[in-house]
Steps between C-alpha positions, in 0.01 A plus 500: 500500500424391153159503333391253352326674115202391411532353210716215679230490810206394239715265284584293814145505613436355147730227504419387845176508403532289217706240695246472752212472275674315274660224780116454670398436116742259386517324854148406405648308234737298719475114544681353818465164353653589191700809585749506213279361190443850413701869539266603762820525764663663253216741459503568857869551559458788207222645737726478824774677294250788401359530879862498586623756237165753577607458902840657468447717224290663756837419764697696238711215405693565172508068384079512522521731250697304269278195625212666432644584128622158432127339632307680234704458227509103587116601464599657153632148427266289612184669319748495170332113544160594494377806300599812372307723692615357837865548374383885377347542869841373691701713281291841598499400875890393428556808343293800802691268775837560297417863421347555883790289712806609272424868499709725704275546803480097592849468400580748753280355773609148454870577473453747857343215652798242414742748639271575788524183650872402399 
């Protein structure tokens, strides 16, 4: 059996978290009569794909790693369009889920998991 460190536990708590919170939030915002006047759907789909990546990081599934990578640093992007300081506080959560997922331990646990179930 292969545990699951820590460090990769608590991250995809985080990221589910935030894609819950974050789709009941934004859903708020949503207008059936005028669904696509604004990028609330778009919004929300970015949520899904966090709840998504957070469930099977915790499944040990190697792409929700990458996923999970690739959704902050769209995050990284996005705040690049709004102020410094969110684009400073992406990059630092950017940076601990790099320097937490990529380090040996997770790598090891994600790539036994992929060979696990091949």
């Amino acid at each position: 059996m292969n545990k699951r460190p820590l460090s990769v536990t608590l991250l995809s708590l985080l990221i589910l978290a935030a894609g819950v919170f974050g789709l009941v939030y934004h859903s708020t915002e949503l207008n059936l009569r005028h669904p696509f006047q604004t990028d609330v759907l778009l919004v929300c789909l970015l949520r899904v794909l966090a709840i998504v990546g957070g469930v099977f990081m915790l499944r040990g599934s190697n792409w929700a790693r990458w996923l999970t990578l690739a959704w902050i640093a769209s995050h990284v992007i996005i705040s690049a369009f709004h102020s410094m300081s969110e684009v400073a506080a992406h990059g630092v959560l950017l940076a601990m889920y790099a320097f937490f997922l990529l380090r040996p331990p997770a790598a090891q646990y994600f790539r036994r998991s992929t060979t696990e179930a091949a």
